[in-house]
VOPAGU-2260 file (C-alpha; in pm, 1 decimal, decimal comma):
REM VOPAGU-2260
SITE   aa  ch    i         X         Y         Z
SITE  UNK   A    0   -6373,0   -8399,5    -316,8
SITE  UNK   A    1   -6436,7   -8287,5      15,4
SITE  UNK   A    2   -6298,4   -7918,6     138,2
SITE  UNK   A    3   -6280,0   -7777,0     483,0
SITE  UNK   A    4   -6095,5   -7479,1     626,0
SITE  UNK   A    5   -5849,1   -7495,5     881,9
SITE  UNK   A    6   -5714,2   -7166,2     999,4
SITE  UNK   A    7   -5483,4   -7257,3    1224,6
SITE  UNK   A    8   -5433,2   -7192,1    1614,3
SITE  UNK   A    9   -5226,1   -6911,3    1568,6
SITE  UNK   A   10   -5397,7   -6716,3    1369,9
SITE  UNK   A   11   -5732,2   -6773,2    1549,7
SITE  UNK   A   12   -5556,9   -6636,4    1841,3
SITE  UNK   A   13   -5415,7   -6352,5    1656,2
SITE  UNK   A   14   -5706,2   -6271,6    1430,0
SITE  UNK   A   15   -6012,9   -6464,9    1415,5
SITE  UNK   A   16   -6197,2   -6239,9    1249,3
SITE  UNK   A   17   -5971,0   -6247,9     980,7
SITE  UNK   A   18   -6033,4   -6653,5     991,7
SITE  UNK   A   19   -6363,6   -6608,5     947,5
SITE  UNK   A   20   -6362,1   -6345,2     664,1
SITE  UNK   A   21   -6138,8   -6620,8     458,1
SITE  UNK   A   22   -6409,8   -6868,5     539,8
SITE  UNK   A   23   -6642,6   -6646,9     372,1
SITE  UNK   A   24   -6467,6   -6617,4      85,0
SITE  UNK   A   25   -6392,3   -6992,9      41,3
SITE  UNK   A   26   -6780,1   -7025,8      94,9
SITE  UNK   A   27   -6896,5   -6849,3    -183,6
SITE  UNK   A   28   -6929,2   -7114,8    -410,6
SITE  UNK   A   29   -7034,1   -7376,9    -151,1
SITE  UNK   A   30   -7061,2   -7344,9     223,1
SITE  UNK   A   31   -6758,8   -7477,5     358,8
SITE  UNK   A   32   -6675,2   -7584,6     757,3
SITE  UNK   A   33   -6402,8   -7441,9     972,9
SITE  UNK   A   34   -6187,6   -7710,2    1108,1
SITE  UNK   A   35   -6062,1   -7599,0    1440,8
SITE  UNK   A   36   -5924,4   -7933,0    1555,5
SITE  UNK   A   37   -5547,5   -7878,6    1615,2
SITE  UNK   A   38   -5311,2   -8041,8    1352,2
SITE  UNK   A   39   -5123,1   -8185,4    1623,5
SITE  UNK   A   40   -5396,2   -8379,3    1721,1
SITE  UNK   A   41   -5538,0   -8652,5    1531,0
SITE  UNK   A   42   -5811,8   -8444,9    1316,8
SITE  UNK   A   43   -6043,1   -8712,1    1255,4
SITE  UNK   A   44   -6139,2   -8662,2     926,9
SITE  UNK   A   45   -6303,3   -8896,2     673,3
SITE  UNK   A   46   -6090,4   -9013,4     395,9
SITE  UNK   A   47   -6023,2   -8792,8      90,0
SITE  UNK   A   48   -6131,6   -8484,7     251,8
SITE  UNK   A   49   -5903,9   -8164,2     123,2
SITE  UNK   A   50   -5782,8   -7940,6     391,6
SITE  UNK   A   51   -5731,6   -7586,7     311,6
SITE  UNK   A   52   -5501,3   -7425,9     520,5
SITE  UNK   A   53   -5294,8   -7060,9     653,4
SITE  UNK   A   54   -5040,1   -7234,0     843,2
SITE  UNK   A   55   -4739,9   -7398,3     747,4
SITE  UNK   A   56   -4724,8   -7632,3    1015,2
SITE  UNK   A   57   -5060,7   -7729,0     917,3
SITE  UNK   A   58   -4934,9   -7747,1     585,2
SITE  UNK   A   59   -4649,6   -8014,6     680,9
SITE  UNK   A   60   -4823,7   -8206,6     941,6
SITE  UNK   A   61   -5169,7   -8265,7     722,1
SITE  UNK   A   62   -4915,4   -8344,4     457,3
SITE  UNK   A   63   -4711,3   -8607,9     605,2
SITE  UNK   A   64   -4901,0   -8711,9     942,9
SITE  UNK   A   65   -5250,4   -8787,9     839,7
SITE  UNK   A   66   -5341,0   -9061,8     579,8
SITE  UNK   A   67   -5616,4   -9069,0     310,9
SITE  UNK   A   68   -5621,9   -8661,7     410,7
SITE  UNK   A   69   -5480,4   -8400,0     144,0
SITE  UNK   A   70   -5367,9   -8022,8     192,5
SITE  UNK   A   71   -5328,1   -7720,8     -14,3
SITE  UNK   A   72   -5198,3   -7358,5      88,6
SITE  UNK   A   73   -5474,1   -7095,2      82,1
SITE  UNK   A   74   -5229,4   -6890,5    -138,0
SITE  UNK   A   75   -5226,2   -7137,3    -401,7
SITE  UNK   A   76   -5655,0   -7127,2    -416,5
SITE  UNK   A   77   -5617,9   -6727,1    -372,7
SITE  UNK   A   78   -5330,0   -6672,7    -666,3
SITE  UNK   A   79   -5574,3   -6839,3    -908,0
SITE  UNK   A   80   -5873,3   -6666,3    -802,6
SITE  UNK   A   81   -6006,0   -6403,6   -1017,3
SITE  UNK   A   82   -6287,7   -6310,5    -769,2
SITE  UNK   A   83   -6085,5   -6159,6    -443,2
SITE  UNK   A   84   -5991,5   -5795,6    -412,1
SITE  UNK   A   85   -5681,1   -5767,2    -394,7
SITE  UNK   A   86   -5532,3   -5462,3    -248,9
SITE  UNK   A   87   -5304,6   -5205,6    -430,3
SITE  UNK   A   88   -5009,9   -5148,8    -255,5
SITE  UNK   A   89   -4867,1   -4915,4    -540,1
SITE  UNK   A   90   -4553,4   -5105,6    -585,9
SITE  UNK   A   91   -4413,2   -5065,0    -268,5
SITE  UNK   A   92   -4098,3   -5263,5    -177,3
SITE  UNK   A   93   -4105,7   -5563,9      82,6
SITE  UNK   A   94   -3852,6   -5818,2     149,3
SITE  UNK   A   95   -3982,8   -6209,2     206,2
SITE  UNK   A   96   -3926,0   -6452,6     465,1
SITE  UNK   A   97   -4012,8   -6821,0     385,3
SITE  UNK   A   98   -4158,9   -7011,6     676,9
SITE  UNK   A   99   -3924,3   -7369,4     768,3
SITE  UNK   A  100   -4226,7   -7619,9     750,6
SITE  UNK   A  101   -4258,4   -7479,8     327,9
SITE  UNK   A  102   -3916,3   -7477,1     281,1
SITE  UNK   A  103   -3934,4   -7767,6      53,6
SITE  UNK   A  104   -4305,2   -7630,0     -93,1
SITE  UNK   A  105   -4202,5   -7431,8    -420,4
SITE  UNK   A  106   -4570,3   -7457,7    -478,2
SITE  UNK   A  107   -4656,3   -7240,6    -153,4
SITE  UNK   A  108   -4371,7   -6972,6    -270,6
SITE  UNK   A  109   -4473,0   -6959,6    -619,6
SITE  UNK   A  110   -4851,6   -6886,1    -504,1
SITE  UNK   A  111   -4702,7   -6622,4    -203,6
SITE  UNK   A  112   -4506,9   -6424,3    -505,9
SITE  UNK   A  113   -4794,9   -6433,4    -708,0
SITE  UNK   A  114   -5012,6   -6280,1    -425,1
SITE  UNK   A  115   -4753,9   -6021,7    -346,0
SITE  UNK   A  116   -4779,2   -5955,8    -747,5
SITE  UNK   A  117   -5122,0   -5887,4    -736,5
SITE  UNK   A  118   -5120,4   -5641,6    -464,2
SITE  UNK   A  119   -4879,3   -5454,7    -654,7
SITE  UNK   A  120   -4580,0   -5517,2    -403,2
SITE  UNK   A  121   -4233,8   -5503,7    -520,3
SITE  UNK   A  122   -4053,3   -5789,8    -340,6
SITE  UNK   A  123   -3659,4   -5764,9    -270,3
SITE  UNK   A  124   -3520,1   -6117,1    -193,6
SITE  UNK   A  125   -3281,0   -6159,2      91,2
SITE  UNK   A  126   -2978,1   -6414,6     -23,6
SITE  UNK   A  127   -3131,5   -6728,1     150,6
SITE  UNK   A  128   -3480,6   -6749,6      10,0
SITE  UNK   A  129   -3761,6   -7041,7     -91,9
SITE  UNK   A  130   -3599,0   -7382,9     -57,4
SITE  UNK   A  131   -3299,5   -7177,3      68,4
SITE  UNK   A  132   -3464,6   -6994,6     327,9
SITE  UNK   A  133   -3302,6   -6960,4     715,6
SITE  UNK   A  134   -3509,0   -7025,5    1004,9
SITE  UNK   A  135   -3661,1   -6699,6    1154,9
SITE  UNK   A  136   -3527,8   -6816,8    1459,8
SITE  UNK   A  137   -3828,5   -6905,8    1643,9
SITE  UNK   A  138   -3767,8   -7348,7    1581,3
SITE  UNK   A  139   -3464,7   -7322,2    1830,8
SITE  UNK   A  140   -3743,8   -7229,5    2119,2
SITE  UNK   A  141   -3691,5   -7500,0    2359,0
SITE  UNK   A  142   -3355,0   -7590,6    2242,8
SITE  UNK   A  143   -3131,4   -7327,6    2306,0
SITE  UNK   A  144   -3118,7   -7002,6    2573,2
SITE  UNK   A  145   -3410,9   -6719,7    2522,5
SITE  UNK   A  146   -3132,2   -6512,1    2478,6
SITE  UNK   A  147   -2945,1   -6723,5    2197,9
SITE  UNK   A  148   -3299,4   -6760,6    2073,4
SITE  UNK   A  149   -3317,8   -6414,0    2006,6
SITE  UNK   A  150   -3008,2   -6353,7    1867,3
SITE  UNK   A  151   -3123,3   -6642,3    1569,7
SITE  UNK   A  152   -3396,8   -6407,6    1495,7
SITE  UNK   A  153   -3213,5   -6117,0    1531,3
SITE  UNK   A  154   -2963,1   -6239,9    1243,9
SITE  UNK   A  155   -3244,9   -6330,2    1001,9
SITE  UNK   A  156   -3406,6   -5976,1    1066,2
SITE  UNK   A  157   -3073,8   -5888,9     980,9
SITE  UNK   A  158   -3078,9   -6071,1     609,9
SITE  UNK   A  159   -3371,2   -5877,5     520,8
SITE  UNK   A  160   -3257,3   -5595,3     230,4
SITE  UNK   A  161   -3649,1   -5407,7     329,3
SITE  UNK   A  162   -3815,5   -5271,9     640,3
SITE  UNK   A  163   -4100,0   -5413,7     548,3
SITE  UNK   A  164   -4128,7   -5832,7     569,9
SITE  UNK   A  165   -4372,8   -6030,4     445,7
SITE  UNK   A  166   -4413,5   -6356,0     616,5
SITE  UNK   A  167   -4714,4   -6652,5     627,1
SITE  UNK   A  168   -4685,0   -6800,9     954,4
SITE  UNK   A  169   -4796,9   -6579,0    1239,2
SITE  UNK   A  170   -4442,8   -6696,0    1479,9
SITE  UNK   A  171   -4251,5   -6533,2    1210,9
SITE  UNK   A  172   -4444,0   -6201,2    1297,0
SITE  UNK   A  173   -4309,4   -6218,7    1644,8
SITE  UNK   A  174   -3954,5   -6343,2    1501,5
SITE  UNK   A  175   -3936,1   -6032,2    1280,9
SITE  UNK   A  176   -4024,2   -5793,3    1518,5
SITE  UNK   A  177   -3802,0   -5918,2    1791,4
SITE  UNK   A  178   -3492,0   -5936,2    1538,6
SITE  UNK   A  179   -3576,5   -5584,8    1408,9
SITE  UNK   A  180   -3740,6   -5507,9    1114,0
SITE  UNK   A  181   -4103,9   -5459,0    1047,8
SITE  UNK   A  182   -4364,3   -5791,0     972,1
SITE  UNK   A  183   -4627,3   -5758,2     735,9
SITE  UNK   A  184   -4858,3   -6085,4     770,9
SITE  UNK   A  185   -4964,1   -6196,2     453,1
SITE  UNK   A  186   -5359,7   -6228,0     548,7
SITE  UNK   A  187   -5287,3   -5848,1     665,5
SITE  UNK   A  188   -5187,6   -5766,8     304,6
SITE  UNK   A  189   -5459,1   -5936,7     219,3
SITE  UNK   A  190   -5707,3   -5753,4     400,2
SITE  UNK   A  191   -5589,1   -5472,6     407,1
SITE  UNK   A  192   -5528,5   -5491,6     793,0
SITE  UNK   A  193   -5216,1   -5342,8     972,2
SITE  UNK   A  194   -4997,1   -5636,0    1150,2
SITE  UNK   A  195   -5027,3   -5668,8    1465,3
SITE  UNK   A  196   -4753,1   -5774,8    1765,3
SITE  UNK   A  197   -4957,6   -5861,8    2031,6
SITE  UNK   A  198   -4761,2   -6091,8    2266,2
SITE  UNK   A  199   -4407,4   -6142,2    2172,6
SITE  UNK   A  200   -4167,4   -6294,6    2412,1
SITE  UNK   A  201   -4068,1   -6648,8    2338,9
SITE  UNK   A  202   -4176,6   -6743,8    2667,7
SITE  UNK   A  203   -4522,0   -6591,0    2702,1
SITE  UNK   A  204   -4603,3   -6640,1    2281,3
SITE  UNK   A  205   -4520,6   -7017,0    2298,3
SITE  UNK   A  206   -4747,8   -7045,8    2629,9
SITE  UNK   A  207   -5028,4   -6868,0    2476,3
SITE  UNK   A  208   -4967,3   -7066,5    2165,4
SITE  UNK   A  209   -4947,4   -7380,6    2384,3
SITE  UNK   A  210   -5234,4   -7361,9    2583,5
SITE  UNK   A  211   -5515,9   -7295,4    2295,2
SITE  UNK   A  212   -5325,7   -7634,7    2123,0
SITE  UNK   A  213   -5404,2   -7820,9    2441,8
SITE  UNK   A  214   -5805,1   -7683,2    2436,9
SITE  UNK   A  215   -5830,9   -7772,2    2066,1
C-alpha cells in the first residue's frame, strides 16, 4: 500500500520545519512524498493510497470525504515505533485536551497517551476527556460573537486540572492560550521544541489559516 505525508496547513504555517523533520523520519525506510494539497480540496489521489496525517481535520475529512483513500494518525505509526527518540520529560505533569474532529477516534487517544508515556509525562485528565472531550472553543468561530467565542475557550482552559496542556491540533494552541493556561503541541513534545503562539486572535488566526487553504 501506498503512503504519503500530509502535514497539514496549520502546521506548515506554524512549523514547517517541524513538517519536514517528520517527513524524514517517515522516510527512513522508504522515501515518502509530502502531500500539501489541502484536505478540503479534492486531493486527487490514486486509489488505495494511505495518508498519514498531524491534523485532525485531516484525519476526519480523508476519513469520511474521500473514497478508495485511507488515513491513520501519525501518533498511532509513532507509539509503535521503536526507532524515534523520544524525549524525557522526567515525569512532569500535563493535562490533555482532545481535538473535536477525534472525538470519536479512541485509536488517536490511545496512541496520544502512549506518546505522552514515552516521554515520561504524567498526564492529569480533566472530567470531559477522549470521546467525552469539550470543544476548545475555537468550532463556534463564525457562529457566535468573538467575544462569546472566547469565553468557550476560556471555560475549557478552565477544565484543565495542569498548567501545562497537551493538545494535537495547532487551533487548540491558540484556544488554550487565549482561555488561559499554557499549550504544549504535541510535535513540540516531540521535538523537543518550545510551543509557540504566533498569531492568536480568532479573527487574524482563521484569516491566516484561510488564506494558505485557498493557495493549496
Amino acid at each position: 500500500m501506498k503512503k504519503i505525508y500530509a502535514p497539514g496547513c496549520a502546521l506548515m504555517i506554524y512549523k514547517p520545519l517541524l513538517g519536514n523533520k517528520i517527513l524524514d523520519f517517515l522516510s527512513k525506510d522508504a522515501p515518502m512524498k509530502k502531500h500539501l494539497v489541502c484536505c478540503r480540496h479534492n486531493p486527487n489521489l490514486q486509489k488505495g493510497v494511505k495518508v498519514i496525517n498531524t491534523c485532525p481535520g485531516c484525519d476526519k475529512r480523508y476519513r469520511e470525504l474521500y473514497k478508495g483513500i485511507s488515513t491513520i494518525s501519525l501518533w498511532e505509526i509513532l507509539a509503535e515505533s521503536e526507532t524515534f527518540n523520544f524525549p524525557d520529560y522526567k515525569g512532569m505533569e500535563m493535562s490533555i485536551h482532545d481535538a473535536c474532529p477525534t472525538r470519536s477516534e479512541e485509536r488517536v487517544h490511545i496512541a496520544i497517551r502512549k506518546l505522552l508515556k514515552k516521554m515520561n509525562i504524567k498526564i492529569i485528565e480533566p472530567k470531559n476527556t477522549r470521546t467525552k472531550a469539550i470543544c476548545c472553543g475555537d468550532s463556534f468561530y463564525g457562529v457566535l460573537p468573538i467575544d462569546k467565542v472566547k469565553e468557550k475557550m476560556k471555560k475549557r482552559a478552565d477544565e484543565m486540572p495542569c498548567e501545562d496542556v497537551v493538545v494535537y491540533c495547532v487551533s487548540c494552541i491558540k484556544s488554550i492560550y487565549i482561555g488561559g493556561k499554557k499549550p504544549r503541541y504535541i510535535v513540540d513534545l516531540l521535538f523537543n521544541e518550545k510551543t509557540e503562539i504566533g498569531t492568536f486572535e480568532p479573527n487574524d488566526w482563521h484569516n491566516e489559516l484561510q488564506n494558505f487553504i485557498d493557495k493549496h
